[in-house]
C-alpha positions in Angstrom: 0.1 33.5 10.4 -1.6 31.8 7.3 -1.2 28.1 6.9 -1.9 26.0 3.9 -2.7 22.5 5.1 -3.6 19.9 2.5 -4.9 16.3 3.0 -5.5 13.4 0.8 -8.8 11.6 -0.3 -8.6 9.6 2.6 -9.2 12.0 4.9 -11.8 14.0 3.6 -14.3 13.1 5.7 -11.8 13.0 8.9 -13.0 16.0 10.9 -9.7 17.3 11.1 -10.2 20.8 12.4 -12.7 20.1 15.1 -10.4 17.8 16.7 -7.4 20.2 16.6 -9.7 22.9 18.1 -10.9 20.6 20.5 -7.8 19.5 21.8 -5.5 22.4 22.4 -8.4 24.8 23.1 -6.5 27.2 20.1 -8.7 29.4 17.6 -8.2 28.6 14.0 -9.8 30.8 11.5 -10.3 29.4 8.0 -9.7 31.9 5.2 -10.6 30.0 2.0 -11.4 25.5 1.6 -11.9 24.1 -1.4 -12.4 20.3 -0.3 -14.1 17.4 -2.8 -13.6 13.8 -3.0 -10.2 13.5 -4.2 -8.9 15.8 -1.1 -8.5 19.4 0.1 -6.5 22.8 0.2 -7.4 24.7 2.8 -6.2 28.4 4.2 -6.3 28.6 7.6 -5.3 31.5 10.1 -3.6 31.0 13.8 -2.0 33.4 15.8 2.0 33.1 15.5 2.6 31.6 18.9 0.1 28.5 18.1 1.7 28.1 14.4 4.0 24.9 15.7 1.4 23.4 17.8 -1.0 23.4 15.3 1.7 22.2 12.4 3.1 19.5 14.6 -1.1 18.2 15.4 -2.4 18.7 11.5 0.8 16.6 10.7 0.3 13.8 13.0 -2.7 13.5 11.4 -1.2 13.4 7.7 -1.9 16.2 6.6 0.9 18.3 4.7 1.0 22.0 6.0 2.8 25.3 4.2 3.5 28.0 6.0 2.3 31.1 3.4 4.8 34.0 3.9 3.6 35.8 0.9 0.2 35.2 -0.6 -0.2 37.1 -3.6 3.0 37.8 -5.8 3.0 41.2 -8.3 5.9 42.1 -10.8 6.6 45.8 -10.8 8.0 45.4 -14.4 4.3 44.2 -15.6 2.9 45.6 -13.3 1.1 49.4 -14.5 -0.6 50.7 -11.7 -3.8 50.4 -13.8 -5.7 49.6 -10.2 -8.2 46.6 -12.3 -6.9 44.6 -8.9 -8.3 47.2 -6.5 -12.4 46.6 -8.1 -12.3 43.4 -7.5 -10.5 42.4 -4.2 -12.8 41.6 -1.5 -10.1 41.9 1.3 -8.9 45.5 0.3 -5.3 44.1 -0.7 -4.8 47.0 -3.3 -4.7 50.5 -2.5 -2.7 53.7 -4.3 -0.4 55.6 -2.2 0.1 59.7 -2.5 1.5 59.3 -5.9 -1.1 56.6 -7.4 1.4 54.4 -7.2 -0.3 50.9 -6.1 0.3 49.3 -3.0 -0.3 45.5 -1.4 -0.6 44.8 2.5 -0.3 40.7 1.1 -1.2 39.6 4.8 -5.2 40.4 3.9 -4.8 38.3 0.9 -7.1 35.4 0.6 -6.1 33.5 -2.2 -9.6 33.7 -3.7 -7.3 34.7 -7.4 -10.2 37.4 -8.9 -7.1 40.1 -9.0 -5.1 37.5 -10.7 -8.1 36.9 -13.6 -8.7 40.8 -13.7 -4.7 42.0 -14.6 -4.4 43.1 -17.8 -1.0 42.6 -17.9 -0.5 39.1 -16.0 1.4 41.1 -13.5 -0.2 38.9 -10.3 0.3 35.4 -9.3 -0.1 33.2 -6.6 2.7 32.4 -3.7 5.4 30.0 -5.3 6.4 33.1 -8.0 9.1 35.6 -7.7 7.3 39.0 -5.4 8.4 42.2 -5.4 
């Protein structure tokens, strides 16, 4: 299950993680950060069972934390099966089925956004849009 947890300038130098880790003994396994002095986004990865343990600790320590269902969004009416996604994902999202039609497994999705730059035909966004 992919989390997005986000905290405020204030805590940038907090060490968040670490003290999550260290206290309930689960594994967390970061997927993208993009942290500087005015706050942080970071993608994290727990297994399902530990999603509201770790939510209820990252909370209690102000930090805001999406669950991400769906990470990458494509509209089949823009969309032309051109395959420009597939070059350039490094997590293997994209693939072509039997027909050449192309497919998404979403949960490999790291929100790094290279497929989103490289569609010709704006047919790929980030969660928040409608998916197929």
């Amino acid at each position: 299950m992919k989390l997005k947890i986000s905290f405020p300038e204030e805590r940038v130098k907090s060490p968040i993680l670490s003290e999550i880790i260290l206290k309930t003994g689960i594994l967390v396994s970061i997927v993208s950060s993009h942290v500087d002095s005015t706050g942080g986004e970071i993608i994290i990865e727990v297994i399902d069972k530990n999603y509201e343990l770790i939510k209820d600790e990252l909370e209690a320590r102000g930090v805001k934390v999406t669950l991400l269902n769906t990470l990458i969004c494509r509209d089949k009416k823009e969309c032309v099966d051109c395959g420009a996604c597939i070059s350039v994902c490094p997590s293997h999202v994209f693939g072509y089925d039997a027909d050449w039609s192309l497919t998404m497994d979403t949960q490999k999705c790291i929100r790094c956004g290279l497929c989103i730059d490289m569609c010709p035909h704006q047919a790929l966004s980030i969660e928040g849009t409608d998916c197929e």
